[in-house]
C-alpha positions as CSV (number, residue, x, y, z in Angstrom):
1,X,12.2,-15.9,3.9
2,X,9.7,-16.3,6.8
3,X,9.6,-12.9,8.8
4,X,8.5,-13.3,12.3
5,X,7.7,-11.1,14.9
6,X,9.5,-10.7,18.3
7,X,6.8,-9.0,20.3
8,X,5.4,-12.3,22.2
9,X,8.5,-13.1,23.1
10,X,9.3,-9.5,25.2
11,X,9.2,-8.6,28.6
12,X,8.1,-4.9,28.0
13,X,6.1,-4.6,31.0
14,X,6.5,-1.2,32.5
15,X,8.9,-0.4,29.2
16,X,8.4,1.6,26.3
17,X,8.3,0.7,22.9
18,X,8.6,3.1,19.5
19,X,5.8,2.1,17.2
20,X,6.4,3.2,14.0
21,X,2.9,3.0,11.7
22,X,1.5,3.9,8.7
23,X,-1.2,6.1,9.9
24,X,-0.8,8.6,6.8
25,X,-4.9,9.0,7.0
26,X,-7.1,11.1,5.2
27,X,-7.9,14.0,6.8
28,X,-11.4,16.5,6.3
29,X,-12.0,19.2,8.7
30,X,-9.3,18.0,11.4
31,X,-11.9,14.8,11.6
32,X,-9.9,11.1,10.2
33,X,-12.3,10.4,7.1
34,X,-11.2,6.6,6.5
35,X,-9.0,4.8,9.7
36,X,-8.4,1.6,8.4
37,X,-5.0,1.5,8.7
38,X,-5.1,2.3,11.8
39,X,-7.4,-0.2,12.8
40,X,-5.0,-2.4,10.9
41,X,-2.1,-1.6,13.6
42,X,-3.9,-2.4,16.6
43,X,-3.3,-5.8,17.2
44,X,0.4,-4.7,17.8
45,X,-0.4,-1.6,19.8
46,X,-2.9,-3.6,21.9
47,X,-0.2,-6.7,22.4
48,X,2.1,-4.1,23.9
49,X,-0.5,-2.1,26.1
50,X,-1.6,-5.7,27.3
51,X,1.4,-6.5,28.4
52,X,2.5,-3.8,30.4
53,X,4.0,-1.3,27.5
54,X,4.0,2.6,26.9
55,X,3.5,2.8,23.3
56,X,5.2,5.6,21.4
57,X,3.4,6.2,18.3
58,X,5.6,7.5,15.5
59,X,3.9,8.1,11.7
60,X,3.9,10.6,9.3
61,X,0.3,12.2,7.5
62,X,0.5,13.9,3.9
63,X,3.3,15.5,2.3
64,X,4.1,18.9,4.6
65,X,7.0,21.0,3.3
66,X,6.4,23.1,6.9
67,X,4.1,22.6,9.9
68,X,0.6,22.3,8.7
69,X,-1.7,22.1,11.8
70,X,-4.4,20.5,9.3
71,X,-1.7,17.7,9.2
72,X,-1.1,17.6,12.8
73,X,-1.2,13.7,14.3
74,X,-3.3,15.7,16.7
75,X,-6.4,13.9,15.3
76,X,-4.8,10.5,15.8
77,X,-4.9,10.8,19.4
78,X,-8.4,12.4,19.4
79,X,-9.3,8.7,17.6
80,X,-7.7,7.0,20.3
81,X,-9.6,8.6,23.2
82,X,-12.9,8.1,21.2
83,X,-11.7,4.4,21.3
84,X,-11.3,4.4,25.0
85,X,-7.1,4.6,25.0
86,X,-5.4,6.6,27.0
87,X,-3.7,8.7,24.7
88,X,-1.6,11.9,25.0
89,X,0.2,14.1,22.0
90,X,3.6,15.1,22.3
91,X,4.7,18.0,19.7
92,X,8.5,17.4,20.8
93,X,10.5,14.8,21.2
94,X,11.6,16.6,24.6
95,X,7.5,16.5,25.6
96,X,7.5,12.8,24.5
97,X,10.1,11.9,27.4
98,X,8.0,13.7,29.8
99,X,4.5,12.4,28.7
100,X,6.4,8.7,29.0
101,X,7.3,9.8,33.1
102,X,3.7,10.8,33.8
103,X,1.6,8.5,32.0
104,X,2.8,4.6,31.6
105,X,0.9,2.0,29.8
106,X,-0.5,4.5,27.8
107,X,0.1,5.8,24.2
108,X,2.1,9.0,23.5
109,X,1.6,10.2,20.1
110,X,4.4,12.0,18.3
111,X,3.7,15.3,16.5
112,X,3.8,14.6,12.3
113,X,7.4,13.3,11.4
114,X,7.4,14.8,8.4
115,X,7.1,17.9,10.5
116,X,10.7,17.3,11.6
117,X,13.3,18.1,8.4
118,X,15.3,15.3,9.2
119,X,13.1,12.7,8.7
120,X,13.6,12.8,5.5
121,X,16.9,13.4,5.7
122,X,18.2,10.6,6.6
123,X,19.6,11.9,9.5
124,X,21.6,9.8,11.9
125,X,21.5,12.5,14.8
126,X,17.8,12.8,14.4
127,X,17.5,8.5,14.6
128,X,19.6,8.6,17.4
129,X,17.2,11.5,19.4
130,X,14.5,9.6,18.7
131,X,15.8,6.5,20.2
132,X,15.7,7.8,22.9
133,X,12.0,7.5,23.6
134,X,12.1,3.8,24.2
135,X,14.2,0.2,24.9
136,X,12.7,-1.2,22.1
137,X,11.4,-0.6,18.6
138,X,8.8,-2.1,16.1
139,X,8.4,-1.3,13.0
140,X,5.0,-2.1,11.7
141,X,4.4,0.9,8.6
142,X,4.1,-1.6,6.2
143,X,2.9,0.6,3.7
144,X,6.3,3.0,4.8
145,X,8.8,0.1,4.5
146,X,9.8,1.2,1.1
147,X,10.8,4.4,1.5
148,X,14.4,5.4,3.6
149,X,13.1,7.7,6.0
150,X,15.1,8.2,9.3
151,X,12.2,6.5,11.3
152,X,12.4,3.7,9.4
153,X,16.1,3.0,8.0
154,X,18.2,4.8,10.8
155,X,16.2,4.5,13.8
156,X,16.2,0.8,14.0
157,X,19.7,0.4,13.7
158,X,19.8,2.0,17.3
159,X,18.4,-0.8,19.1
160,X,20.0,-4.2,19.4
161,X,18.8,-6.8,17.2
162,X,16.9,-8.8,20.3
163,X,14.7,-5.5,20.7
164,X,13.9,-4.5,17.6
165,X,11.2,-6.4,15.5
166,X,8.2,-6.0,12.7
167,X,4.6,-5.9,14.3
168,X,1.9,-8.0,13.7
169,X,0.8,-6.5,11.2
170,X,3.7,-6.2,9.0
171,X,4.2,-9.9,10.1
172,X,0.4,-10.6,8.5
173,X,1.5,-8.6,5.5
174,X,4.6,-10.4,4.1
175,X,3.2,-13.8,5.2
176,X,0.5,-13.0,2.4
177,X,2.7,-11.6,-0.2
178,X,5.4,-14.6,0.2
179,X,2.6,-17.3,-0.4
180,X,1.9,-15.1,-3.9
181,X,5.6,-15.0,-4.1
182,X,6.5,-18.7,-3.6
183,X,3.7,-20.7,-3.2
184,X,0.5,-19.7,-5.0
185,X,-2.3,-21.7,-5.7
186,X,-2.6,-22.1,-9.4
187,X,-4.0,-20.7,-11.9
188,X,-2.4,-17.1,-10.4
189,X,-3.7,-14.0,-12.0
190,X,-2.8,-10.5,-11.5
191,X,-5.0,-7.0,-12.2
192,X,-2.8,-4.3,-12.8
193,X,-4.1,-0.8,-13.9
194,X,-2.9,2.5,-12.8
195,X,-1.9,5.6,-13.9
196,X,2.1,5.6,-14.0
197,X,3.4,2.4,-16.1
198,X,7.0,3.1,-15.0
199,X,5.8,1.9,-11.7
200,X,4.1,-1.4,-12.6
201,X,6.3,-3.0,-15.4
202,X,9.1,-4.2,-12.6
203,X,6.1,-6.2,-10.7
204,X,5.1,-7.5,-14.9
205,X,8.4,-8.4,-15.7
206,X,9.3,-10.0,-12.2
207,X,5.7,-11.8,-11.8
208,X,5.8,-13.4,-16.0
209,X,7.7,-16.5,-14.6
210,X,4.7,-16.8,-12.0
211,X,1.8,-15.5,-13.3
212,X,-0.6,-17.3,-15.4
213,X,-2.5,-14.5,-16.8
214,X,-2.1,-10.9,-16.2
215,X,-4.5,-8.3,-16.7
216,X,-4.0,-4.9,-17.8
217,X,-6.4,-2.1,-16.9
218,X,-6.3,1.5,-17.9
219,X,-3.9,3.8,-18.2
220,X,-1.1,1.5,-18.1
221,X,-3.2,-0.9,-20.6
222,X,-2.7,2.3,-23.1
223,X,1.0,1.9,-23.6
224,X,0.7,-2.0,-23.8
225,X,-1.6,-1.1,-26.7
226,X,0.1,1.1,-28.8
227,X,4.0,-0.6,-28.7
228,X,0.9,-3.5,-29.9
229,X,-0.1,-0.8,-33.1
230,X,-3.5,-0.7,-31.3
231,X,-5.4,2.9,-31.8
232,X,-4.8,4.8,-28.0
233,X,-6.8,8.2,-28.9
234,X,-5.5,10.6,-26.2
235,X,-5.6,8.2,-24.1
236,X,-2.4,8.1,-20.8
237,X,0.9,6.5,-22.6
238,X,4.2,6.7,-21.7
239,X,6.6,7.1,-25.3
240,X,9.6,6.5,-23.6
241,X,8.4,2.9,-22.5
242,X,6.5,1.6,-25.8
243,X,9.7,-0.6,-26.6
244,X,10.0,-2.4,-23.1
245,X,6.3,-3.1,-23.1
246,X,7.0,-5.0,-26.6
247,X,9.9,-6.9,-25.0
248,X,7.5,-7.9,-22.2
249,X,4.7,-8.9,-24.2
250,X,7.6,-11.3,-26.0
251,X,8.8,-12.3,-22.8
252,X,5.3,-13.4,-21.7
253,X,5.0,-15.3,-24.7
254,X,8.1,-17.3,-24.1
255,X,6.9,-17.8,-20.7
256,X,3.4,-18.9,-22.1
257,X,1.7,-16.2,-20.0
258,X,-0.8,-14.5,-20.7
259,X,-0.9,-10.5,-20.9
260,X,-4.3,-9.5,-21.3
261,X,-5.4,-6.3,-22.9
262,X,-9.0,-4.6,-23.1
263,X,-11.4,-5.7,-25.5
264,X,-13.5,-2.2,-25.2
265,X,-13.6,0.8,-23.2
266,X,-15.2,3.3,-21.3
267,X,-14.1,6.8,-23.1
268,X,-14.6,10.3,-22.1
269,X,-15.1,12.5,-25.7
270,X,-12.9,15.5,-25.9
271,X,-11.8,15.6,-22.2
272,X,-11.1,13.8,-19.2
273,X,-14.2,15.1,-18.3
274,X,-16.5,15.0,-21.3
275,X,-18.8,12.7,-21.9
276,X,-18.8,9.0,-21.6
277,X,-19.4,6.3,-24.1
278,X,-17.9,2.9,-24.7
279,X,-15.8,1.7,-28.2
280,X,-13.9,-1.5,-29.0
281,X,-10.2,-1.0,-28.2
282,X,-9.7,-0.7,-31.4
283,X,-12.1,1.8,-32.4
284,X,-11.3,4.6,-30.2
285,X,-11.1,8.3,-31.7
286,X,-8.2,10.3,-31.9
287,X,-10.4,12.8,-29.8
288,X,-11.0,10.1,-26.4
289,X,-9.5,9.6,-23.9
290,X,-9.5,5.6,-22.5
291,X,-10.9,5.5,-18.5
292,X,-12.4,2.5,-18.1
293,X,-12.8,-1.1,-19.2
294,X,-16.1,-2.2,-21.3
295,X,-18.5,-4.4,-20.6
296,X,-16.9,-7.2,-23.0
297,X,-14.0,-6.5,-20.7
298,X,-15.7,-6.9,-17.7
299,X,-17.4,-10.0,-18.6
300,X,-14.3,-11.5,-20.1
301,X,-11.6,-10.7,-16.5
302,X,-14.5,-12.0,-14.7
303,X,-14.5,-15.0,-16.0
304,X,-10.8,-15.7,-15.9
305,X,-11.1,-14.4,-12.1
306,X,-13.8,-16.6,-11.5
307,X,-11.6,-19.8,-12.1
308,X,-8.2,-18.1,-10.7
309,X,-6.6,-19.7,-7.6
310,X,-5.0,-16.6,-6.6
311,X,-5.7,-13.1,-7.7
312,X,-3.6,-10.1,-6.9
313,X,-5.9,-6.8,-7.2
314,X,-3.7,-3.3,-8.1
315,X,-6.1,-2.2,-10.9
316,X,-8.3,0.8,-9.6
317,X,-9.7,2.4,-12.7
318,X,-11.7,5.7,-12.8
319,X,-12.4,8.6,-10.3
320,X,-13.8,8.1,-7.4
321,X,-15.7,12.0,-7.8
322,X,-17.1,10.3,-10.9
323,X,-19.1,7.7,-9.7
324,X,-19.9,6.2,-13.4
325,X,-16.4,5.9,-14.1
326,X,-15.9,3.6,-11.2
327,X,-18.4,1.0,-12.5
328,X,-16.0,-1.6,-13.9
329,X,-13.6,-1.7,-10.8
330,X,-16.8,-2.2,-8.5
331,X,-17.8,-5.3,-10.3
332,X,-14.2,-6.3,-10.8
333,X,-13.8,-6.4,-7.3
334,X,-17.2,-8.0,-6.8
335,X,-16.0,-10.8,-8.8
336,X,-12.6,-11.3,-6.8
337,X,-14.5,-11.0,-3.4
338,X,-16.8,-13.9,-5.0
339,X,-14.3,-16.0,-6.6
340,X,-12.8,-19.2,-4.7
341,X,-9.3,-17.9,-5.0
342,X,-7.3,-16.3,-2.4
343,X,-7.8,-12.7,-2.9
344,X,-5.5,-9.9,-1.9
345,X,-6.3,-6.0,-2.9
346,X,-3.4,-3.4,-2.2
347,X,-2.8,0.2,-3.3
348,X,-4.4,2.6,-2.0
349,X,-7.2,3.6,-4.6
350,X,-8.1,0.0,-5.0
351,X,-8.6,-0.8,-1.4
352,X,-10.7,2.6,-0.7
353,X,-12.7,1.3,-3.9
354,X,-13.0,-1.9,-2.3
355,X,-14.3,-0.7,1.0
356,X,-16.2,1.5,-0.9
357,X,-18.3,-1.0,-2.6
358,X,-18.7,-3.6,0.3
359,X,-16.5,-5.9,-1.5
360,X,-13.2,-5.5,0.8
361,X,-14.8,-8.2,3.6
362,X,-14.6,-11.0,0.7
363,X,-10.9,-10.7,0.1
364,X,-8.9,-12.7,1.8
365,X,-6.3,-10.1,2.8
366,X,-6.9,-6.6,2.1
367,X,-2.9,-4.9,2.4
368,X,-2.4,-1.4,3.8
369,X,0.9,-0.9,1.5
370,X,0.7,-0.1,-2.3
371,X,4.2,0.8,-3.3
372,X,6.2,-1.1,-0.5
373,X,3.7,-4.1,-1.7
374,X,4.5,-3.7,-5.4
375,X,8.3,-3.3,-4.1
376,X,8.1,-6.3,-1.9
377,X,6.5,-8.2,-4.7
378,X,9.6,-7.2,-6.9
379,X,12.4,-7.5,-4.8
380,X,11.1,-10.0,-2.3
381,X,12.9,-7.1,0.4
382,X,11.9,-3.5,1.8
383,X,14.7,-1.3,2.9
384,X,12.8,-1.6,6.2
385,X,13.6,-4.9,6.3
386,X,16.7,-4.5,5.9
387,X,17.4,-2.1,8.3
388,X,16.0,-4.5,11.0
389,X,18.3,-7.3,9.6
390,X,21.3,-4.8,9.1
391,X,24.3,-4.2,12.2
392,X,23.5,-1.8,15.5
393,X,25.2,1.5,14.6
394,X,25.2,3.4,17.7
């Protein structure tokens, strides 16, 4: 389905318009360390100043269980006035209205959502306060869509369907991930690593009818290998997921795509922290513990990305504190941004690695989701989607 957004098409001019984004930014000393995703958002925001708009600005940063002033969206409004916007913070709803009488065609910036208890809550009375702010709503938290947070299930349901829309963002977003979905250019491959294999064997077993090859990086390449009989060492697995992996890896078959695993690897002796070496994968110790890919490894996904038409990148491996663990996804991603395929990188390791490493200007799309995109990929929906799509309740 071909998701468009309604923004062009609105008279907002002297109007204002709920934002909500996915500024969840990492934060050092009250300073914004890395503000691509909000960069990401402007072309929405900027749309809607441009045409006459006072843009409320609703996100959530970390995971607060109370107020935590070093979580405050205070900072995001200090990066707006460095950027020349005229920006003002609102710690209450109640402040919000008054900010929006004082100061229009400007952006109001609501204190931390998750500040609020309801937001999480899924709190009808809470959507229905925040509605309030504005005549119209966008939702353009990509990276948020898959989660059923008041803001972004409930509160859309409060505006009628001709005033509520995705941004252009989320608009560039799902255009990307429906071409890998429906249309990719052949062959297709996929790099999945990653810590939890619970989370990634959905996108496996949804992507084996469309994938040509698939390649697995640690940890999740661990349990892959042992429901194979393949040595592991101490290496990440999940036991309770050995048997689906083996009913994947015979699905694939069937399919005639290919699951590749890890020819060597990077080990740490001892701990996660001890030191490195590399073995064939299936040499490793019972004493190491799998972080990376080997150069065999490396040499071998490059090549297969190097002829790829389309490569999807969710394969971060290492620690980023740990520089020479990071080796292998720096060149892996070197080899995507180089390769003649169409590149897209998403999760959020992965694309700070990209950026990182220089590499994140040769992809083709670089996504600001990581679970809604894996979730999107999956289900070809996000239940912010469907709240935008769903009836008006109030």
């Amino acid at each position: 389905m071909k998701y468009t957004s309604l923004i062009p098409s609105w008279n907002v001019d002297k109007k204002c318009v709920i934002v909500r984004v996915d500024f969840n930014v990492p934060i050092l000393n009250g300073a914004i360390k890395d503000d691509f995703r909000i960069r990401a958002a402007l072309p929405t925001i900027d749309a809607l100043l441009n045409a006459g708009a006072t843009v409320i600005i609703l996100t959530h940063i970390g995971r607060p269980k109370n107020k935590n002033p070093d979580l405050s969206t205070t900072c995001i409004v200090r990066w707006f006035k460095k950027n020349d916007y005229d920006a003002y913070f609102a710690d209450t709803i109640e402040k919000a209205q008054a900010l929006e009488k004082q100061h229009s065609n400007s952006i109001i910036v609501l204190e931390n959502l998750r500040f609020f208890p309801e937001e999480k809550m899924g709190s009808m009375e809470f959507a229905q306060s925040l509605a309030q702010l504005g005549e119209f709503y966008v939702d353009d938290a990509f990276g948020d869509m898959h989660r059923n947070d008041t803001s972004i299930t409930f509160l859309p349901k409060q505006f009628p369907h001709d005033k509520r829309s995705i941004g252009l963002l989320t608009q560039e977003e799902l255009a990307f991930f429906n071409s890998i979905l429906h249309h990719p250019q052949k062959p297709f491959t996929v790099v999945l690593g990653g810590g939890k294999v619970s989370d990634k064997l959905p996108l496996i077993t949804h992507l084996i009818s469309k994938a040509n090859t698939i390649l697995l990086c640690p940890a999740i390449s661990f349990t892959f290998a042992k429901a194979m009989g393949k040595p592991v060492g101490k290496s990440l697995v999940d036991e309770t997921l050995i048997t689906q992996c083996s009913l994947i890896l015979e699905q694939a078959k069937k399919h005639g795509t290919r699951i590749v695993l890890p020819e060597d690897y990077q080990v740490a002796h001892e701990s996660l922290q001890g030191t490195l070496s590399y073995t064939e994968s299936d040499k490793i110790a019972d004493s190491d513990y799998g972080i990376s890919i080997g150069k065999k490894t490396i040499k071998t996904y490059s090549s297969i990305i190097k002829e790829s038409g389309t490569i999807f990148f969710n394969g971060s491996m290492g620690f980023a504190d740990r520089p020479e663990t990071m080796i292998a996804t720096n060149k892996l991603l070197k080899a995507i941004a180089q390769a003649r395929g169409v590149s897209v990188v998403a999760g959020g390791d992965s694309v700070a690695a990209a950026q990182a490493n220089g590499s994140a200007g040769g992809f083709n799309f670089v996504s600001t989701g990581g679970g809604a995109a894996l979730e999107y990929l999956c289900n070809a929906t996000l239940p912010g989607l469907e709240a935008l799509l769903s009836d008006v309740t109030n």
